[in-house]
C-alpha positions in Angstrom: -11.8 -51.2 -73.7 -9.7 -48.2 -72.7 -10.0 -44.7 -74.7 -8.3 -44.7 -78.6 -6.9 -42.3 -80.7 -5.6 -42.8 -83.8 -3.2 -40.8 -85.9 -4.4 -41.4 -90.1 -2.7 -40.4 -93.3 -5.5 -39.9 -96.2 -3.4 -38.2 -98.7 0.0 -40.7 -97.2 3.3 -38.8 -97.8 1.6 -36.2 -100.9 2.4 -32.8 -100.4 1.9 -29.6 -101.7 4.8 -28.0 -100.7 8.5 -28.6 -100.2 9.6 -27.8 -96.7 13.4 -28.1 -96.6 13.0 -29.9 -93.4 9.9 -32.4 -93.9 10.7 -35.7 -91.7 8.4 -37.5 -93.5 10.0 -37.0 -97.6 12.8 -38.6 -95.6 10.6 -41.8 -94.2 8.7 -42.2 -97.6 11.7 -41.7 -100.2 13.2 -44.9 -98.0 10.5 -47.4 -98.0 9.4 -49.5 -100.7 6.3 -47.4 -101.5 7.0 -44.0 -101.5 3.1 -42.8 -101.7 0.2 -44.6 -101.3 -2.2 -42.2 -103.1 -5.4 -41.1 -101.2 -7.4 -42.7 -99.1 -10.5 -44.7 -100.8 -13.9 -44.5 -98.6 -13.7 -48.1 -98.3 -10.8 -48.4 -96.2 -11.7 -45.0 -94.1 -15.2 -46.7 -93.2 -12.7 -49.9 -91.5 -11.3 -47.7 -89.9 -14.0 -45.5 -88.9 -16.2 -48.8 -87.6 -13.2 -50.6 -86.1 -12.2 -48.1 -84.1 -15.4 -46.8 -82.4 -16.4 -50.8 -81.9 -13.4 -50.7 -79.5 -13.0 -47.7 -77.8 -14.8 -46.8 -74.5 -15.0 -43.3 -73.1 -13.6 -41.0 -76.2 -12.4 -42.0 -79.5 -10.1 -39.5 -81.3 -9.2 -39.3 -85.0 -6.5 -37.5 -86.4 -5.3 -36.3 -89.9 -1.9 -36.2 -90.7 0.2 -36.2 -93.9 1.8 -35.3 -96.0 -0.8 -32.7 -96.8 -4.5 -34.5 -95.4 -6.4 -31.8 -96.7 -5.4 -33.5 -100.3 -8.0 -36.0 -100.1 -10.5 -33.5 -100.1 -13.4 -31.9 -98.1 -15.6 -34.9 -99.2 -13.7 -37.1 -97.5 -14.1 -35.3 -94.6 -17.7 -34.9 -94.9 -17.7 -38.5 -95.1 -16.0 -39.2 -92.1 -18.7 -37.3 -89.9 -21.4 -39.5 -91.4 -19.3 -42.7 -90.8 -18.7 -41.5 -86.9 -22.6 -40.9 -86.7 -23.6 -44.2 -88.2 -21.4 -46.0 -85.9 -21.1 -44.4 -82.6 -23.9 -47.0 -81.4 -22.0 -46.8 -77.9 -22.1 -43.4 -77.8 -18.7 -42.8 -77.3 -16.6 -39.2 -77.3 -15.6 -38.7 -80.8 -13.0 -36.0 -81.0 -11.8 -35.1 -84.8 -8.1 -33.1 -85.3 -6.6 -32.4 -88.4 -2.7 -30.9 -88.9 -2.9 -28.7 -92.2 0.1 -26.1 -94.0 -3.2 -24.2 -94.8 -2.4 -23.8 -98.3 -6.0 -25.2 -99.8 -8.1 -23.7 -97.0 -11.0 -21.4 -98.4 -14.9 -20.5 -96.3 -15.8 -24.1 -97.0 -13.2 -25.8 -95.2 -13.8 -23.7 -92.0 -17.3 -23.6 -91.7 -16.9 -27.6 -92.3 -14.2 -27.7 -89.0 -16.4 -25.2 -87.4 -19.4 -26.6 -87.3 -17.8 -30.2 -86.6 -15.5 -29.3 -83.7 -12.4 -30.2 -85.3 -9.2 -28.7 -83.7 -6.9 -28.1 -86.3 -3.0 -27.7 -86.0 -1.8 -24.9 -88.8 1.9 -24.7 -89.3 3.4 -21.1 -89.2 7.0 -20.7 -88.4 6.8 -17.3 -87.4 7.1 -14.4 -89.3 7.4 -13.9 -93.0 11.1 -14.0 -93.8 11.5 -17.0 -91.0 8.4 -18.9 -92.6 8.8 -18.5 -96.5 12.8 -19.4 -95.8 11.6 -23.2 -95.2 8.0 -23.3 -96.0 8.0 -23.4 -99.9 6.1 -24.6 -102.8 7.2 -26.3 -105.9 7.7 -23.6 -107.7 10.2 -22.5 -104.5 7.4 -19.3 -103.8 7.0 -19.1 -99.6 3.9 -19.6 -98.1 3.6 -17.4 -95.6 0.8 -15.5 -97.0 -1.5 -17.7 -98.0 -1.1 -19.1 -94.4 -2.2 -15.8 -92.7 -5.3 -15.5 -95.0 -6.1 -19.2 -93.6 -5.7 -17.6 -89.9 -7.9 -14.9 -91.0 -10.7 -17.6 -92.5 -10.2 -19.5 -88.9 -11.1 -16.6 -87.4 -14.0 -15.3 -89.2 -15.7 -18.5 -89.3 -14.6 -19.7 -85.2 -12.4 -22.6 -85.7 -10.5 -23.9 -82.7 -6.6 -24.0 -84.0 -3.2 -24.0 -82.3 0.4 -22.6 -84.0 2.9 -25.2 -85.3 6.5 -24.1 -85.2 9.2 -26.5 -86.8 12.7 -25.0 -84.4 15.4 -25.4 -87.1 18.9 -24.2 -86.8 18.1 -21.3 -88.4 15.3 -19.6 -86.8 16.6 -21.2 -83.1 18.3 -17.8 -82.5 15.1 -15.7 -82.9 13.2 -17.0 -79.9 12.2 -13.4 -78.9 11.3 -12.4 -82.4 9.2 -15.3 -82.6 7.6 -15.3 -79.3 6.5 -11.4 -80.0 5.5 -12.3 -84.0 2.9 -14.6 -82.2 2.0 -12.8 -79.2 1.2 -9.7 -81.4 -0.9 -11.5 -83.7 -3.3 -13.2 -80.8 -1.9 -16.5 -81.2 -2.1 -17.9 -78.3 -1.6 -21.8 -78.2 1.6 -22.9 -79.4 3.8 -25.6 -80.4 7.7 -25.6 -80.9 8.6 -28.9 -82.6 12.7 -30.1 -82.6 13.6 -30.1 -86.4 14.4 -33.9 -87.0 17.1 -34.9 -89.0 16.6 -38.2 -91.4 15.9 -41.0 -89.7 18.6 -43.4 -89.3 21.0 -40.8 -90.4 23.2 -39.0 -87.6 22.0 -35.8 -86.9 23.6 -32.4 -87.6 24.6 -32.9 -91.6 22.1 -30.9 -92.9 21.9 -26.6 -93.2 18.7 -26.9 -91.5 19.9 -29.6 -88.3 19.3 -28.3 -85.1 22.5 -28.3 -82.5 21.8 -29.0 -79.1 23.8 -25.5 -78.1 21.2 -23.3 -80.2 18.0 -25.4 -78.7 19.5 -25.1 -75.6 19.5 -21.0 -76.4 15.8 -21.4 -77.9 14.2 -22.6 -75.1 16.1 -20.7 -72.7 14.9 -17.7 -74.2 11.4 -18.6 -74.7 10.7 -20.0 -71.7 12.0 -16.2 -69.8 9.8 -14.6 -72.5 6.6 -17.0 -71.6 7.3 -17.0 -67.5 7.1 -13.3 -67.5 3.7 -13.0 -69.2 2.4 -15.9 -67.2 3.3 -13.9 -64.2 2.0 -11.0 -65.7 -1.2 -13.1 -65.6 -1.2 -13.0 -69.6 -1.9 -16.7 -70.3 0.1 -18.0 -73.6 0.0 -21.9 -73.8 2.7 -23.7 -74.9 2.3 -26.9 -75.0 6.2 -28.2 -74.0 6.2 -26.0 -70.5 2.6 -26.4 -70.1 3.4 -30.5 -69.9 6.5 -29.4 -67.4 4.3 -27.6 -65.3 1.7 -30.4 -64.9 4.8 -33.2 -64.2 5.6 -30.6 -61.0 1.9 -31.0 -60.0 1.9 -34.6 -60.6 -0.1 -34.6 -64.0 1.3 -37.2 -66.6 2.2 -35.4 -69.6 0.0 -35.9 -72.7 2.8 -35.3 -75.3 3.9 -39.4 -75.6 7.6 -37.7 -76.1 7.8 -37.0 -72.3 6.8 -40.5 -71.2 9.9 -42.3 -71.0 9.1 -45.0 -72.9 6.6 -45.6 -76.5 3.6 -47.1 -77.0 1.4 -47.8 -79.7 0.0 -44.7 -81.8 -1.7 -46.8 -84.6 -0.3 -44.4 -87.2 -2.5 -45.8 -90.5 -1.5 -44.6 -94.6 -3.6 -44.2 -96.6 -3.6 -47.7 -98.1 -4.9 -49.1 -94.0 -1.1 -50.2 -93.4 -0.8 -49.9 -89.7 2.4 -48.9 -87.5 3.6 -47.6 -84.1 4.5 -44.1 -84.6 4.4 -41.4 -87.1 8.4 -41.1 -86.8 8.4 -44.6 -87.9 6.1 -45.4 -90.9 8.7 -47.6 -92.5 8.5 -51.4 -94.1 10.6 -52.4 -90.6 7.4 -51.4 -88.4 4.4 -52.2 -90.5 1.9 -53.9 -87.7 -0.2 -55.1 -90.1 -3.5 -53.7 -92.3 -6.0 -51.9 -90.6 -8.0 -54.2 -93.2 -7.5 -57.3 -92.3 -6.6 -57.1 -88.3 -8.4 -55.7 -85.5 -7.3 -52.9 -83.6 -6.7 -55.1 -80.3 -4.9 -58.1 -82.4 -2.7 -55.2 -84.1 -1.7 -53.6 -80.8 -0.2 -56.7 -79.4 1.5 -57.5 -82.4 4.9 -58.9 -82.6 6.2 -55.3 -84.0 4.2 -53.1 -81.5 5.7 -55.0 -78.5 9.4 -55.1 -79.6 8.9 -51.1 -80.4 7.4 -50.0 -76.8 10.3 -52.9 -75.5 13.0 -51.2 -77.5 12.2 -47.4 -76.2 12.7 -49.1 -72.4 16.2 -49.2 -72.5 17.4 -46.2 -70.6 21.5 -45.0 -71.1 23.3 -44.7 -68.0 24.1 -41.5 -68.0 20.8 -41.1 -67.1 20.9 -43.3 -64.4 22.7 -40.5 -62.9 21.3 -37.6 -64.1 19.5 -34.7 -61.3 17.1 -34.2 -64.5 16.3 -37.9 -65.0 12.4 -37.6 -63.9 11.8 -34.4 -65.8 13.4 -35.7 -69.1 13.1 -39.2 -68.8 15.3 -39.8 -71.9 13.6 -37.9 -74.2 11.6 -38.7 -77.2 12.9 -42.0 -78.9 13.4 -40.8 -82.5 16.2 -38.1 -81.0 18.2 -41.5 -79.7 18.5 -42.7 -82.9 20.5 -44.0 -84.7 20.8 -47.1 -82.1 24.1 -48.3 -81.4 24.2 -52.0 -80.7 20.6 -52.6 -81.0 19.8 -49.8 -78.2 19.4 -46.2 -78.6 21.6 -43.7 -77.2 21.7 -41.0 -75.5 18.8 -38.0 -76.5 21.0 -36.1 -79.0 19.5 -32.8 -77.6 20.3 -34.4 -74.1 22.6 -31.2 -73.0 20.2 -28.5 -74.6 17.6 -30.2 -72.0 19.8 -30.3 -69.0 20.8 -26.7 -69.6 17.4 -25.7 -70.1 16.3 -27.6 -66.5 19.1 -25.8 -65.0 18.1 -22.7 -65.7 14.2 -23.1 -65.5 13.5 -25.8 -63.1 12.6 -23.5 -60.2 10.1 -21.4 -61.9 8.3 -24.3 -63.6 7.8 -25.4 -59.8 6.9 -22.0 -58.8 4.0 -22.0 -61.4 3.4 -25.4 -60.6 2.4 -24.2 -56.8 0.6 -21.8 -58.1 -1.8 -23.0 -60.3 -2.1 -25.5 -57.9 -3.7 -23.3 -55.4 -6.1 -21.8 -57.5 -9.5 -22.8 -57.4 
Protein backbone atom coordinates (compact mmCIF):
# COMPACT_ATOMS: atom_id res chain seq x y z
CA UNK A 1 0.00 0.00 0.00
CA UNK A 2 1.45 3.42 -1.06
CA UNK A 3 2.37 6.22 1.70
CA UNK A 4 -1.02 8.08 3.43
CA UNK A 5 -1.65 11.25 4.91
CA UNK A 6 -4.60 12.30 6.17
CA UNK A 7 -5.97 15.76 6.88
CA UNK A 8 -8.50 15.46 10.45
CA UNK A 9 -10.77 18.01 12.02
CA UNK A 10 -11.05 17.19 15.97
CA UNK A 11 -12.69 20.36 17.11
CA UNK A 12 -14.80 20.33 13.12
CA UNK A 13 -15.65 23.93 12.13
CA UNK A 14 -15.35 25.42 16.19
CA UNK A 15 -13.36 28.40 16.46
CA UNK A 16 -12.10 30.72 18.67
CA UNK A 17 -11.90 33.53 16.62
CA UNK A 18 -13.68 35.33 13.88
CA UNK A 19 -11.42 35.90 10.80
CA UNK A 20 -13.35 38.01 8.35
CA UNK A 21 -12.19 35.79 5.73
CA UNK A 22 -12.43 32.02 7.19
CA UNK A 23 -13.36 29.62 4.13
CA UNK A 24 -14.52 27.19 6.28
CA UNK A 25 -17.67 29.41 8.40
CA UNK A 26 -18.66 29.56 4.78
CA UNK A 27 -18.50 25.48 4.09
CA UNK A 28 -20.06 24.68 7.59
CA UNK A 29 -22.96 27.54 7.79
CA UNK A 30 -24.06 25.64 4.25
CA UNK A 31 -24.26 22.03 5.19
CA UNK A 32 -26.74 20.41 7.16
CA UNK A 33 -24.54 20.17 10.26
CA UNK A 34 -22.90 23.11 10.89
CA UNK A 35 -20.42 21.65 13.80
CA UNK A 36 -19.81 18.31 14.76
CA UNK A 37 -18.46 19.08 18.26
CA UNK A 38 -15.01 17.47 19.23
CA UNK A 39 -13.65 14.48 18.41
CA UNK A 40 -14.46 11.51 20.92
CA UNK A 41 -11.25 9.00 21.52
CA UNK A 42 -13.30 6.36 19.99
CA UNK A 43 -13.50 7.59 16.64
CA UNK A 44 -9.71 9.02 16.76
CA UNK A 45 -8.42 5.40 17.72
CA UNK A 46 -10.42 4.21 13.92
CA UNK A 47 -8.74 6.37 12.53
CA UNK A 48 -5.49 6.12 14.20
CA UNK A 49 -5.54 1.99 13.58
CA UNK A 50 -7.07 2.19 10.09
CA UNK A 51 -4.70 4.28 8.79
CA UNK A 52 -1.39 2.91 9.95
CA UNK A 53 -2.87 -0.90 8.94
CA UNK A 54 -2.77 0.61 5.39
CA UNK A 55 -0.02 2.69 4.86
CA UNK A 56 3.54 1.58 3.87
CA UNK A 57 6.60 3.79 4.08
CA UNK A 58 5.25 6.99 6.06
CA UNK A 59 1.96 7.74 7.45
CA UNK A 60 1.12 11.42 8.15
CA UNK A 61 -1.60 12.94 10.28
CA UNK A 62 -2.76 16.34 10.24
CA UNK A 63 -4.87 18.73 12.41
CA UNK A 64 -7.00 21.10 10.98
CA UNK A 65 -10.08 23.10 12.02
CA UNK A 66 -11.69 25.16 12.83
CA UNK A 67 -9.40 25.66 15.78
CA UNK A 68 -7.78 21.70 16.47
CA UNK A 69 -6.16 22.80 19.38
CA UNK A 70 -10.01 22.97 20.92
CA UNK A 71 -10.08 19.40 21.66
CA UNK A 72 -7.47 19.69 23.86
CA UNK A 73 -3.78 18.62 24.77
CA UNK A 74 -5.23 15.24 25.89
CA UNK A 75 -6.33 14.45 22.88
CA UNK A 76 -3.13 14.91 21.53
CA UNK A 77 -1.44 12.98 24.06
CA UNK A 78 -3.66 10.29 23.14
CA UNK A 79 -2.90 10.25 19.71
CA UNK A 80 0.95 9.50 20.37
CA UNK A 81 -0.03 6.51 22.38
CA UNK A 82 -2.53 5.31 19.66
CA UNK A 83 0.41 5.68 16.88
CA UNK A 84 2.76 3.64 19.30
CA UNK A 85 0.30 0.95 19.99
CA UNK A 86 -0.28 0.48 16.38
CA UNK A 87 2.61 1.12 14.33
CA UNK A 88 3.23 -2.78 14.36
CA UNK A 89 4.76 -2.22 10.67
CA UNK A 90 6.87 0.22 11.74
CA UNK A 91 5.87 2.68 9.51
CA UNK A 92 7.05 6.73 9.33
CA UNK A 93 4.57 8.49 11.46
CA UNK A 94 4.78 12.21 10.83
CA UNK A 95 2.28 14.43 13.09
CA UNK A 96 1.35 18.38 11.75
CA UNK A 97 -1.01 20.47 13.34
CA UNK A 98 -2.32 24.12 11.73
CA UNK A 99 -3.13 26.40 14.98
CA UNK A 100 -4.13 30.61 15.27
CA UNK A 101 -2.03 30.05 18.45
CA UNK A 102 -4.40 31.65 20.65
CA UNK A 103 -4.49 28.69 23.52
CA UNK A 104 -0.73 27.85 23.20
CA UNK A 105 1.00 28.06 26.73
CA UNK A 106 4.78 25.79 27.87
CA UNK A 107 2.66 22.71 27.78
CA UNK A 108 1.56 22.72 24.36
CA UNK A 109 5.19 23.23 23.10
CA UNK A 110 7.08 21.03 25.05
CA UNK A 111 4.19 18.44 23.96
CA UNK A 112 4.93 19.34 19.90
CA UNK A 113 8.53 19.51 20.84
CA UNK A 114 9.20 16.53 22.19
CA UNK A 115 6.83 14.68 19.59
CA UNK A 116 8.15 16.22 16.36
CA UNK A 117 5.13 17.80 15.31
CA UNK A 118 5.49 20.59 12.72
CA UNK A 119 3.01 23.05 13.35
CA UNK A 120 1.53 25.73 10.84
CA UNK A 121 0.84 29.14 12.96
CA UNK A 122 -1.12 31.75 11.19
CA UNK A 123 0.32 35.40 11.26
CA UNK A 124 -0.59 37.74 8.60
CA UNK A 125 2.09 39.98 9.01
CA UNK A 126 2.42 42.70 11.12
CA UNK A 127 0.20 44.09 13.87
CA UNK A 128 -2.15 46.48 12.10
CA UNK A 129 -2.28 43.91 8.88
CA UNK A 130 -2.94 40.91 11.37
CA UNK A 131 -5.49 42.28 14.06
CA UNK A 132 -7.42 44.00 10.79
CA UNK A 133 -8.74 40.18 9.97
CA UNK A 134 -7.62 38.06 12.70
CA UNK A 135 -10.20 38.79 15.50
CA UNK A 136 -11.90 37.38 18.43
CA UNK A 137 -15.48 37.41 19.43
CA UNK A 138 -15.22 40.14 21.31
CA UNK A 139 -13.72 41.90 17.75
CA UNK A 140 -10.01 42.37 19.96
CA UNK A 141 -6.97 41.34 17.27
CA UNK A 142 -4.86 38.66 17.91
CA UNK A 143 -1.78 39.64 16.91
CA UNK A 144 -0.24 39.62 20.29
CA UNK A 145 -1.02 36.70 21.71
CA UNK A 146 0.27 35.17 18.40
CA UNK A 147 3.86 36.55 18.91
CA UNK A 148 3.92 35.33 22.55
CA UNK A 149 3.15 31.76 20.87
CA UNK A 150 6.30 32.38 18.45
CA UNK A 151 8.26 33.31 21.42
CA UNK A 152 6.95 29.82 23.39
CA UNK A 153 7.94 28.01 19.91
CA UNK A 154 11.08 29.20 20.20
CA UNK A 155 12.01 28.78 23.75
CA UNK A 156 10.88 25.35 23.84
CA UNK A 157 12.39 24.21 19.85
CA UNK A 158 9.35 23.57 17.99
CA UNK A 159 9.54 23.16 14.20
CA UNK A 160 6.84 25.82 12.71
CA UNK A 161 6.30 27.58 9.41
CA UNK A 162 4.25 31.23 8.87
CA UNK A 163 0.76 31.12 7.46
CA UNK A 164 -0.25 34.20 5.53
CA UNK A 165 -4.04 34.44 4.31
CA UNK A 166 -3.32 37.30 0.88
CA UNK A 167 -6.58 39.26 1.06
CA UNK A 168 -7.30 42.33 -0.96
CA UNK A 169 -6.32 44.28 1.59
CA UNK A 170 -2.87 43.50 2.68
CA UNK A 171 -2.06 42.30 -1.26
CA UNK A 172 -0.49 45.76 -1.76
CA UNK A 173 2.05 45.44 1.21
CA UNK A 174 4.13 42.64 -0.25
CA UNK A 175 7.38 44.47 0.80
CA UNK A 176 6.12 45.38 4.17
CA UNK A 177 5.30 41.99 4.71
CA UNK A 178 8.21 40.28 3.29
CA UNK A 179 10.53 42.61 5.66
CA UNK A 180 7.95 42.17 8.94
CA UNK A 181 8.93 38.42 8.48
CA UNK A 182 12.42 38.57 7.48
CA UNK A 183 13.21 40.86 10.47
CA UNK A 184 11.57 38.66 12.88
CA UNK A 185 13.68 35.28 11.79
CA UNK A 186 10.78 33.77 10.10
CA UNK A 187 11.97 31.95 7.67
CA UNK A 188 9.50 29.32 6.14
CA UNK A 189 6.47 30.82 4.69
CA UNK A 190 3.22 30.35 3.29
CA UNK A 191 1.07 32.90 1.20
CA UNK A 192 -2.39 31.40 0.83
CA UNK A 193 -5.05 33.07 -2.03
CA UNK A 194 -7.96 34.51 0.17
CA UNK A 195 -11.01 32.28 -1.08
CA UNK A 196 -14.22 33.61 -1.52
CA UNK A 197 -17.44 31.37 -0.45
CA UNK A 198 -17.71 28.45 -2.17
CA UNK A 199 -20.10 28.24 -4.88
CA UNK A 200 -20.41 31.98 -4.80
CA UNK A 201 -18.59 34.06 -7.58
CA UNK A 202 -15.70 35.54 -6.35
CA UNK A 203 -14.87 39.31 -5.77
CA UNK A 204 -18.29 40.38 -3.63
CA UNK A 205 -16.78 40.62 -0.56
CA UNK A 206 -14.35 43.77 1.18
CA UNK A 207 -11.90 41.18 1.78
CA UNK A 208 -11.95 39.20 -2.20
CA UNK A 209 -8.81 39.07 -3.70
CA UNK A 210 -8.63 40.59 -7.53
CA UNK A 211 -6.52 38.85 -9.77
CA UNK A 212 -4.73 42.56 -10.67
CA UNK A 213 -3.59 42.96 -6.83
CA UNK A 214 -2.28 39.11 -6.58
CA UNK A 215 -0.80 39.63 -9.66
CA UNK A 216 1.07 42.87 -7.87
CA UNK A 217 1.65 40.51 -4.66
CA UNK A 218 3.51 37.99 -6.05
CA UNK A 219 5.29 40.17 -8.37
CA UNK A 220 6.62 41.99 -5.60
CA UNK A 221 7.43 39.16 -3.38
CA UNK A 222 8.98 37.05 -5.60
CA UNK A 223 11.78 40.38 -6.59
CA UNK A 224 12.02 40.68 -2.77
CA UNK A 225 12.73 36.69 -2.17
CA UNK A 226 15.08 36.26 -5.61
CA UNK A 227 17.30 38.87 -4.34
CA UNK A 228 17.98 37.34 -0.95
CA UNK A 229 18.25 33.97 -2.47
CA UNK A 230 20.93 35.37 -4.61
CA UNK A 231 22.30 37.03 -1.76
CA UNK A 232 22.67 33.46 -0.57
CA UNK A 233 20.12 34.35 2.33
CA UNK A 234 17.77 31.34 2.16
CA UNK A 235 13.91 32.29 2.89
CA UNK A 236 11.59 29.35 1.93
CA UNK A 237 8.49 29.99 0.50
CA UNK A 238 6.67 27.33 -0.17
CA UNK A 239 4.80 28.59 -3.67
CA UNK A 240 8.32 29.49 -5.56
CA UNK A 241 10.09 26.87 -3.73
CA UNK A 242 7.43 24.23 -5.68
CA UNK A 243 8.21 26.44 -9.05
CA UNK A 244 11.73 25.97 -8.63
CA UNK A 245 11.55 22.14 -8.27
CA UNK A 246 8.91 21.88 -11.48
CA UNK A 247 12.08 23.68 -13.50
CA UNK A 248 14.33 20.83 -12.07
CA UNK A 249 11.84 18.23 -12.77
CA UNK A 250 10.56 17.68 -9.05
CA UNK A 251 6.65 17.22 -8.82
CA UNK A 252 5.26 19.76 -6.65
CA UNK A 253 4.05 18.66 -3.22
CA UNK A 254 1.36 21.45 -2.84
CA UNK A 255 -1.70 19.09 -4.56
CA UNK A 256 -2.90 22.75 -5.90
CA UNK A 257 -0.08 22.62 -8.64
CA UNK A 258 -0.94 19.14 -9.90
CA UNK A 259 -3.37 19.73 -12.52
CA UNK A 260 -5.75 17.62 -11.45
CA UNK A 261 -7.25 16.38 -7.46
CA UNK A 262 -7.08 13.45 -5.73
CA UNK A 263 -8.25 12.13 -2.68
CA UNK A 264 -7.07 13.97 0.70
CA UNK A 265 -9.30 11.98 3.17
CA UNK A 266 -10.30 15.15 4.90
CA UNK A 267 -12.24 13.49 8.21
CA UNK A 268 -14.68 15.87 10.93
CA UNK A 269 -14.71 15.32 13.80
CA UNK A 270 -17.74 12.99 13.79
CA UNK A 271 -15.29 10.28 11.19
CA UNK A 272 -17.36 11.70 8.07
CA UNK A 273 -14.88 11.31 5.38
CA UNK A 274 -14.36 13.59 2.09
CA UNK A 275 -11.98 14.62 -0.70
CA UNK A 276 -10.74 17.89 0.11
CA UNK A 277 -10.73 20.42 2.86
CA UNK A 278 -12.16 23.05 0.30
CA UNK A 279 -15.03 20.70 0.00
CA UNK A 280 -16.35 19.27 3.31
CA UNK A 281 -19.85 19.59 2.24
CA UNK A 282 -23.13 17.00 2.34
CA UNK A 283 -22.45 16.78 -1.85
CA UNK A 284 -18.91 15.08 -1.15
CA UNK A 285 -19.24 13.00 1.98
CA UNK A 286 -17.23 9.62 0.98
CA UNK A 287 -18.54 7.91 3.66
CA UNK A 288 -17.57 7.33 7.73
CA UNK A 289 -14.21 6.67 8.56
CA UNK A 290 -16.28 4.30 11.01
CA UNK A 291 -17.79 2.08 9.02
CA UNK A 292 -15.44 1.93 5.65
CA UNK A 293 -11.96 1.28 5.17
CA UNK A 294 -9.58 3.71 3.91
CA UNK A 295 -9.03 1.68 0.43
CA UNK A 296 -13.04 1.05 -0.01
CA UNK A 297 -13.40 4.99 0.75
CA UNK A 298 -10.83 6.12 -1.74
CA UNK A 299 -12.46 4.40 -4.59
CA UNK A 300 -15.71 5.46 -3.75
CA UNK A 301 -18.26 6.66 -6.06
CA UNK A 302 -17.73 10.47 -4.80
CA UNK A 303 -13.85 10.28 -4.69
CA UNK A 304 -13.72 9.17 -8.41
CA UNK A 305 -16.27 11.70 -9.92
CA UNK A 306 -14.16 14.47 -7.76
CA UNK A 307 -10.49 13.63 -9.11
CA UNK A 308 -12.67 12.98 -12.73
CA UNK A 309 -14.28 16.39 -12.42
CA UNK A 310 -10.84 18.42 -11.71
CA UNK A 311 -9.65 16.69 -15.30
CA UNK A 312 -11.33 18.85 -17.36
CA UNK A 313 -8.92 21.41 -18.58
CA UNK A 314 -10.50 25.04 -20.34
CA UNK A 315 -9.18 25.78 -23.65
CA UNK A 316 -7.73 28.60 -23.17
CA UNK A 317 -5.26 26.62 -21.62
CA UNK A 318 -4.87 24.55 -24.34
CA UNK A 319 -3.14 27.39 -25.67
CA UNK A 320 -1.51 28.94 -23.04
CA UNK A 321 2.90 29.39 -23.01
CA UNK A 322 2.21 28.92 -19.11
CA UNK A 323 0.10 25.71 -19.39
CA UNK A 324 2.88 23.26 -17.75
CA UNK A 325 3.76 25.75 -15.01
CA UNK A 326 0.06 26.44 -14.00
CA UNK A 327 -1.61 23.58 -15.03
CA UNK A 328 -4.96 25.19 -14.37
CA UNK A 329 -4.62 26.00 -11.09
CA UNK A 330 -6.10 24.86 -7.89
CA UNK A 331 -9.70 23.55 -8.52
CA UNK A 332 -11.61 25.47 -5.81
CA UNK A 333 -10.40 28.96 -7.84
CA UNK A 334 -12.53 27.42 -11.01
CA UNK A 335 -15.46 27.36 -9.30
CA UNK A 336 -18.35 28.03 -9.55
CA UNK A 337 -18.58 25.37 -12.58
CA UNK A 338 -20.43 26.38 -15.43
CA UNK A 339 -22.20 23.51 -17.23
CA UNK A 340 -21.01 20.91 -15.00
CA UNK A 341 -17.19 21.85 -15.63
CA UNK A 342 -15.12 24.44 -14.02
CA UNK A 343 -13.79 27.34 -15.58
CA UNK A 344 -11.13 29.10 -16.06
CA UNK A 345 -8.70 29.70 -12.66
CA UNK A 346 -10.19 33.09 -11.60
CA UNK A 347 -6.62 34.23 -10.65
CA UNK A 348 -5.68 32.88 -14.17
CA UNK A 349 -4.23 36.41 -15.39
CA UNK A 350 -2.48 37.31 -11.97
CA UNK A 351 -0.54 33.87 -12.71
CA UNK A 352 0.30 34.55 -16.29
CA UNK A 353 1.56 37.89 -15.40
CA UNK A 354 3.43 36.67 -12.62
CA UNK A 355 5.14 33.75 -15.13
CA UNK A 356 5.89 36.57 -17.35
CA UNK A 357 7.76 38.37 -15.34
CA UNK A 358 9.49 35.62 -13.26
CA UNK A 359 9.80 32.65 -15.38
CA UNK A 360 13.42 33.20 -16.19
CA UNK A 361 14.78 33.57 -12.73
CA UNK A 362 12.89 30.64 -11.36
CA UNK A 363 14.96 28.62 -14.13
CA UNK A 364 18.01 30.46 -13.29
CA UNK A 365 17.72 29.11 -9.59
CA UNK A 366 16.51 26.06 -10.87
CA UNK A 367 20.19 25.51 -12.59
CA UNK A 368 21.61 26.51 -9.86
CA UNK A 369 20.59 24.52 -7.09
CA UNK A 370 20.84 21.97 -9.46
CA UNK A 371 24.52 22.06 -9.57
CA UNK A 372 25.19 22.14 -6.12
CA UNK A 373 26.27 19.27 -4.42
Amino acid sequence: MPPLSLLIKPASSLCNLRCRYCFYHSIAENRGTKSYGIMGPDTLEIIVKKALEFADYTCTFAFQGGEPTLAGLGFFRKLVELEKKYNIKGVQVNNAIQTNGMVIDDEWSEFFAQNNFLVGLSLDGPRELHDASRQDAAGKGSFNRVLKTVSLFNRHGVEYNILFVVDSSVARYAVKIYNFFKKNGFRYLQFIPCLDPLYEKPGGHEYSLTPERFSYFLKTLFDQWYSDIRKGDMISIRYFDNLVGMFMGIRPEACGMWGECSCQFVIEADGGVYPCDFYVTDEWYLGSIKEKGIEEIGHSENARRFIELSRYVDPECGTCRWANLCRGGCRRLREPFVGGKPVLNYLCQAYREFFEHAAGRLRELAVMFSGMD
